[in-house]
C-alpha positions in Angstrom: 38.9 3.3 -48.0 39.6 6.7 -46.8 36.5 8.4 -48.0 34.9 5.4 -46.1 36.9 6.2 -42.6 36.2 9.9 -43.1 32.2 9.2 -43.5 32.3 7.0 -40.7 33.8 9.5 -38.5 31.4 12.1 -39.3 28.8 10.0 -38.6 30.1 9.8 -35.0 30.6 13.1 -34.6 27.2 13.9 -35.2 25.9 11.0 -33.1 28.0 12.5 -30.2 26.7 15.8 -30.7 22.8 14.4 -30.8 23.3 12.5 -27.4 25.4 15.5 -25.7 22.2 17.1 -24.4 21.1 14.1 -22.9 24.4 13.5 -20.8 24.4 16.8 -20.0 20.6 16.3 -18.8 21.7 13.1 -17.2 24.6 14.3 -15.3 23.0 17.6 -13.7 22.5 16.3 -9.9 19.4 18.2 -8.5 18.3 18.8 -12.2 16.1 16.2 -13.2 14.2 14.9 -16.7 10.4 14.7 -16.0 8.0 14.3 -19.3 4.7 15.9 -19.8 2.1 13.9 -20.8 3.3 14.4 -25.2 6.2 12.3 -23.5 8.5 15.2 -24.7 11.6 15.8 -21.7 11.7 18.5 -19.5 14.2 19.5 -17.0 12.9 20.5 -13.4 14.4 20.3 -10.2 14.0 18.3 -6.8 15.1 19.4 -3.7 15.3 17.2 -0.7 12.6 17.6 2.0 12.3 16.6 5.5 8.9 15.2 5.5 6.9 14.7 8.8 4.1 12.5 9.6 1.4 12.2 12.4 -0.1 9.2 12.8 -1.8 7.5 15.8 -2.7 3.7 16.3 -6.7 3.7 17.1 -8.8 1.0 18.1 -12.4 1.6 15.7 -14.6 -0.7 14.1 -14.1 -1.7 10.7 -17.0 -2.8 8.4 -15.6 -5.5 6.0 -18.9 -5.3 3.5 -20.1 -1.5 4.8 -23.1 -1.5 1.7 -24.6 -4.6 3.4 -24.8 -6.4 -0.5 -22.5 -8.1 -2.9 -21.2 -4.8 -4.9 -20.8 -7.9 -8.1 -23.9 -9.2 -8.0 -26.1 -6.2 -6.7 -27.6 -8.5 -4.8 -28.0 -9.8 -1.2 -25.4 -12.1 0.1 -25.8 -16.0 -0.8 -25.4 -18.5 1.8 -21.6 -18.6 0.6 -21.2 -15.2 1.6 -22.7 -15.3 4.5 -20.5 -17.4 6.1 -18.2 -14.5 6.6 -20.5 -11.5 6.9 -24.2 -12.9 9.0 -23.9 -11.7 11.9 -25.6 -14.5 14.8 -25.9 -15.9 17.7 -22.2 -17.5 17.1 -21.0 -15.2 14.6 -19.4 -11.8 14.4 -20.4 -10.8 10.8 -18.6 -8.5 9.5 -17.4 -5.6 12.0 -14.9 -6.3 13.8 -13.0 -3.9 16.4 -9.3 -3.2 14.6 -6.1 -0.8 15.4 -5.9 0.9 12.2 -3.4 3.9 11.6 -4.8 7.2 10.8 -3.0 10.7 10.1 -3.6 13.9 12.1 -2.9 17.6 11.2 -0.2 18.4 13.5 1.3 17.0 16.9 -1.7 18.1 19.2 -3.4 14.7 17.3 -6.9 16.6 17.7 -7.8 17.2 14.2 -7.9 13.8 11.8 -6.2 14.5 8.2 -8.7 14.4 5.8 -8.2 11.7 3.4 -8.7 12.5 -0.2 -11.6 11.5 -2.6 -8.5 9.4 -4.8 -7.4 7.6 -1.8 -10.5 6.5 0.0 -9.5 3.0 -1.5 -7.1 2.5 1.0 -9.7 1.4 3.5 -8.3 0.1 6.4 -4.3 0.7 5.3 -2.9 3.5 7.6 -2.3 6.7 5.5 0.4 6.9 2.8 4.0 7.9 3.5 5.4 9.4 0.7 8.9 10.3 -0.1 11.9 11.1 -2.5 15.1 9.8 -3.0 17.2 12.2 -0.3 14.6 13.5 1.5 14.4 12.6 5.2 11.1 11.3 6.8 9.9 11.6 10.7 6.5 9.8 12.0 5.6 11.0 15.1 3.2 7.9 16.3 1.0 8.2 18.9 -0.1 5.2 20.7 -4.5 5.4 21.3 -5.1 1.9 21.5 -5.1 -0.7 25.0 -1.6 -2.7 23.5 1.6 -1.7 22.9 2.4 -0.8 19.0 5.6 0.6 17.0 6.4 1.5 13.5 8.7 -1.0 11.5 9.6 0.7 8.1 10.8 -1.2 5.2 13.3 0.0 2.6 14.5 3.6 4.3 17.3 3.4 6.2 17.4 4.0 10.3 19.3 3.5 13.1 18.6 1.1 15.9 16.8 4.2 17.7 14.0 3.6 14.9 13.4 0.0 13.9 10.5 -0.9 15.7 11.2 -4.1 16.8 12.4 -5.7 20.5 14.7 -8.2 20.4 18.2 -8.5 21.8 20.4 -6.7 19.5 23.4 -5.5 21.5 22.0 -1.9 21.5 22.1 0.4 24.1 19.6 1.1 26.6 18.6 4.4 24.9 18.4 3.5 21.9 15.1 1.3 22.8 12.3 3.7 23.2 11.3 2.7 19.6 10.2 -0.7 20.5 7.8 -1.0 22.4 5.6 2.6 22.4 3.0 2.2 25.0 -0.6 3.1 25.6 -1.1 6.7 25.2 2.6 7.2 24.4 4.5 9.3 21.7 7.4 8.4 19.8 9.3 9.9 16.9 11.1 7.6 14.1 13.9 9.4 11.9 14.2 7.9 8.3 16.9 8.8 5.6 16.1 8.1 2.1 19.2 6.8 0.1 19.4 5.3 -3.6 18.7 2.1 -1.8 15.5 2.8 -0.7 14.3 4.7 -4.4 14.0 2.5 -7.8 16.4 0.4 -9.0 18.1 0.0 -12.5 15.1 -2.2 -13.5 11.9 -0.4 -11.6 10.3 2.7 -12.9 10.1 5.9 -11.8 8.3 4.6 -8.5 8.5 1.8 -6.2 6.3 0.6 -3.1 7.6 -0.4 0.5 5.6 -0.7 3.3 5.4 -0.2 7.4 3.5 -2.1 10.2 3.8 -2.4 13.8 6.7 -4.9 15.2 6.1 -5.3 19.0 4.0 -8.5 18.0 4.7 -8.5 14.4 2.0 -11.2 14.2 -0.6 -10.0 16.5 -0.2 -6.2 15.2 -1.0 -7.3 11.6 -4.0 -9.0 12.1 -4.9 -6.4 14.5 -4.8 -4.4 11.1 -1.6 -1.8 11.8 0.1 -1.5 8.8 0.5 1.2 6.2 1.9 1.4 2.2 5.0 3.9 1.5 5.7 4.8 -2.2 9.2 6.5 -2.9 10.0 8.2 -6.1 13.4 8.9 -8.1 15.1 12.4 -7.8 15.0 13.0 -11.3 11.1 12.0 -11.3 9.4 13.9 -8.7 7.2 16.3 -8.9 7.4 18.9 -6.2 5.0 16.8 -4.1 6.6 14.0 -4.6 4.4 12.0 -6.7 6.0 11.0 -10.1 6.2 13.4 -12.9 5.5 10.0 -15.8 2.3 8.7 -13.5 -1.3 10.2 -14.0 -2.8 8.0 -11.4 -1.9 5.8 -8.7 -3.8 2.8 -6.7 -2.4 0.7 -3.7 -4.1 -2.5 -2.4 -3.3 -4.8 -0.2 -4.4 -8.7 -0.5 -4.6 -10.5 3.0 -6.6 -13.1 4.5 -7.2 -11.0 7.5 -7.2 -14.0 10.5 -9.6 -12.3 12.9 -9.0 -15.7 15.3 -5.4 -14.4 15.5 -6.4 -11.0 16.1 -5.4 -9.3 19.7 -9.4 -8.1 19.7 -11.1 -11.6 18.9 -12.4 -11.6 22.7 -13.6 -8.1 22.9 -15.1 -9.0 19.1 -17.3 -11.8 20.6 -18.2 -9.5 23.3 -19.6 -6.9 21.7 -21.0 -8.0 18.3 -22.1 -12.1 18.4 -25.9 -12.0 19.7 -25.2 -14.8 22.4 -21.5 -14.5 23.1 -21.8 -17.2 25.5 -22.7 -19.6 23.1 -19.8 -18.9 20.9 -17.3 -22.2 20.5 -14.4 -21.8 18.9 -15.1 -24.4 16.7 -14.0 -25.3 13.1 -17.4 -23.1 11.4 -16.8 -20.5 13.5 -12.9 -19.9 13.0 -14.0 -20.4 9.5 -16.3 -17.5 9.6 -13.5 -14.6 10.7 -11.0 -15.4 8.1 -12.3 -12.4 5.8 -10.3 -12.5 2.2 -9.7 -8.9 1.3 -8.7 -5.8 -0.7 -8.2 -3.3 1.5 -10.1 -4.6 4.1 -13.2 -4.9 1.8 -14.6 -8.0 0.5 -17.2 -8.9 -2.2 -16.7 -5.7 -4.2 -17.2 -3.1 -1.2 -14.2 -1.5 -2.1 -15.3 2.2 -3.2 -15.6 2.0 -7.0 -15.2 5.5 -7.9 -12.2 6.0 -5.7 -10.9 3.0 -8.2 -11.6 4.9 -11.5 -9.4 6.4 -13.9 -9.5 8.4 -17.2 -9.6 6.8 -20.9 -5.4 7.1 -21.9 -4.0 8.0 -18.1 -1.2 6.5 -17.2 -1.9 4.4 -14.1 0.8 2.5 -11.7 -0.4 0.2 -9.4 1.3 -0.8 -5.9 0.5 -4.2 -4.8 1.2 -5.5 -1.5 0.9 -9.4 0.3 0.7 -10.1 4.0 -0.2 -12.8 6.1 0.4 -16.6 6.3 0.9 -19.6 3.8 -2.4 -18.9 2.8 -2.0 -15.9 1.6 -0.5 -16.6 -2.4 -2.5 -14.4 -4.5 -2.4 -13.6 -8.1 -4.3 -9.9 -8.8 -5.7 -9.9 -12.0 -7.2 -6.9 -14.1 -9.9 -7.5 -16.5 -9.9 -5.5 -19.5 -7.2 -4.3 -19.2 -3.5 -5.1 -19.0 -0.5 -3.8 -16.9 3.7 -4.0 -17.2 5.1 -5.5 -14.2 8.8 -7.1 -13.7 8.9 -6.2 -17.4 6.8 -8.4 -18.7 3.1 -7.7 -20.2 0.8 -9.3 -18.3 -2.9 -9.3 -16.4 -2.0 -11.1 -13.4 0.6 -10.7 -11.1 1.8 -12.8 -8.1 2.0 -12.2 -4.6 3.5 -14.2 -1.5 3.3 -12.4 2.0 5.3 -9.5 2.4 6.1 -8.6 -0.7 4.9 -5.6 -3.0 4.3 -5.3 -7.1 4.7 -2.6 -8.9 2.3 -2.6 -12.5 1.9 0.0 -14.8 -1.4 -0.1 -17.1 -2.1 2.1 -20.0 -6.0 2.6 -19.6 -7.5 2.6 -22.8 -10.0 -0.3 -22.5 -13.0 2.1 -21.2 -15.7 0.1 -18.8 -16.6 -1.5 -15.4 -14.0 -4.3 -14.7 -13.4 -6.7 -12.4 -10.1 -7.0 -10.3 -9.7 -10.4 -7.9 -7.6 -12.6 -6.7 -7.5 -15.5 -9.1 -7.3 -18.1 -6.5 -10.6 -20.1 -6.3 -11.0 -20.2 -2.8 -10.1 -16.6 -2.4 -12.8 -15.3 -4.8 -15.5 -17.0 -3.7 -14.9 -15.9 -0.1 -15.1 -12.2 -1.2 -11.8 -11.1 -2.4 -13.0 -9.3 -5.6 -13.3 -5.8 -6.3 -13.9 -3.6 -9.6 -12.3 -0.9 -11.1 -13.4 2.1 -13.8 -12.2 3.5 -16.9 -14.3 6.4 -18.1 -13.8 7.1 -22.0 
């Protein structure tokens, strides 16, 4: 019996000295654990940023099906199709005057950021905030469009000088310039970043929140203002903030974008149906500007090769709802299959206003589709394909 306790002991001794270097690693603050791609631990550092953005509201016209074709068939649009893309004497078709976001450069707003090759998926989403846990985060918006518009951020923490939204909270005269910036008006927002805003105990390395307009919460999103926001864990981040385990990340957005709800629907009918007297806002015709789509794109017009990613990468994809009771949508991958909420799956589920965060392993080399699995949603165009290139 003693030999027994004295084996047993050693063998917890030498357990305790095998983990030592990972509470050490653990407990280091600023020093973080990031893993190269051989998964083996590395220690680097993260230090907290103040990160500024410059993005304007802009009223543009957005192309819903910019190829003129079905990108899944390669061919012309059917009669299905062209319900929500023919443009006629009663119908829009498929431009449609939006207020998108976009970044600029610096605070002059004169120069557009450009946005890259990898993130020319996000169509008509306004441009990515990214951030760390502890960092702090400014948008300076500038208002270009004919309508009042705010930022309302989820997840980061603000005071009532930043929320975005008018309504009678008790709050001081001056601390409601934030909700309601008006046309051709500047306003700053001030974010922190706390442990509430970065992953929890059961998210990775990465999670997803989002940010629209607020002065008509409803109006604004069908006008198209809002924007995705990805956050990353101290201990995760890569200098630019991106995270260290993560090869390659996607966001997309699944809305049934309500164009009949939209502030522009007038000024739509103006410009782009062929007899806009004619037009009657009838049953086909409201029918015609509900456009089901990824990113503002329907029947596979979202850019395929900014949707492509390398044989073995590890992806993460942010998914995002919006909209109305409607808009339940269940993403699902072909070919391949992602982890999300810690199950292994190929579809997900989505209710408006919430966001998924999948992680896929891409070893399943090919063209694939990636749709909403609802009936009526795919076969009004909310489909879209993705790559993986051996």
């Amino acid at each position: 019996m003693h030999r027994g306790w004295l084996a047993g002991l050693a063998v917890l001794v030498a357990a305790t000295v095998a983990l030592a270097p990972l509470v050490v690693l653990n407990a280091m603050g600023s020093q973080a654990l990031a893993h190269d791609h051989t998964g083996v631990a590395a220690a680097t550092a993260y230090e907290p940023q103040k990160r500024v953005y410059y993005i304007a509201a802009e009223e543009i016209p957005w192309n819903y099906a910019p190829s003129g074709i079905n990108q899944i068939t390669g061919k012309p649009f059917d009669e299905t199709a062209n319900v929500f893309v023919k443009r006629g004497p009663d119908r829009i078709g498929s431009t449609y005057i939006k207020a998108l976001y976009r970044e600029y450069t610096d605070s002059s707003f004169s120069t557009l950021k450009p946005r890259t090759d990898e993130w020319q998926h996000l169509g008509m989403l306004g441009p990515l905030v990214r951030a760390v846990v502890g960092d702090t985060v400014q948008i300076v918006l500038k208002n270009s469009t004919t309508r009042p518009v705010t930022i309302h951020m989820h997840g980061f923490r603000y005071k009532k000088d930043s929320e975005g939204a008018p309504y009678q909270d008790g709050s001081a005269a001056t601390e409601h310039g934030d909700d309601d910036v008006a046309p051709g008006g500047t306003y700053t927002y001030t974010y922190e970043v706390p442990d509430t805003a970065g992953p929890g105990p059961m998210d990775g390395s990465s999670v997803m929140w989002m940010y629209h307009s607020h002065y008509d919460e409803v109006a604004d999103d069908y006008a198209g203002l809002v924007g995705p926001v990805i956050v990353t864990r101290a201990e995760m981040a890569r200098p630019d903030g991106t995270p260290s385990d993560i090869d390659r990340e996607f966001v997309l957005q699944f809305k049934v974008s309500d164009e009949n709800a939209s502030p522009y629907l007038e000024r739509n009918i103006k410009k782009y149906a062929l007899k806009p007297a004619t037009v009657k806002l009838d049953e086909e015709f409201g029918e015609s500007n509900l456009m089901h789509t990824m990113n503002g794109y329907v029947y596979g017009n979202l850019p395929l090769s900014s949707l492509t990613m390398k044989k073995g990468e590890k992806v993460r994809w942010y998914l995002m709802g919006m909209g109305t009771e409607v808009d339940l949508h269940t993403p699902h991958w072909h070919g391949n299959t992602v982890v999300a909420n810690g199950m292994r799956n190929d579809v997900v589920s989505l209710l408006p206003m919430t966001m998924v965060t999948a992680d896929m392993q891409a070893d399943n080399p090919g063209v694939w589709l990636f749709h909403c699995h609802v009936n009526d949603h795919i076969t009004a165009g909310m489909i879209a394909r993705y790559q993986v290139v051996g």
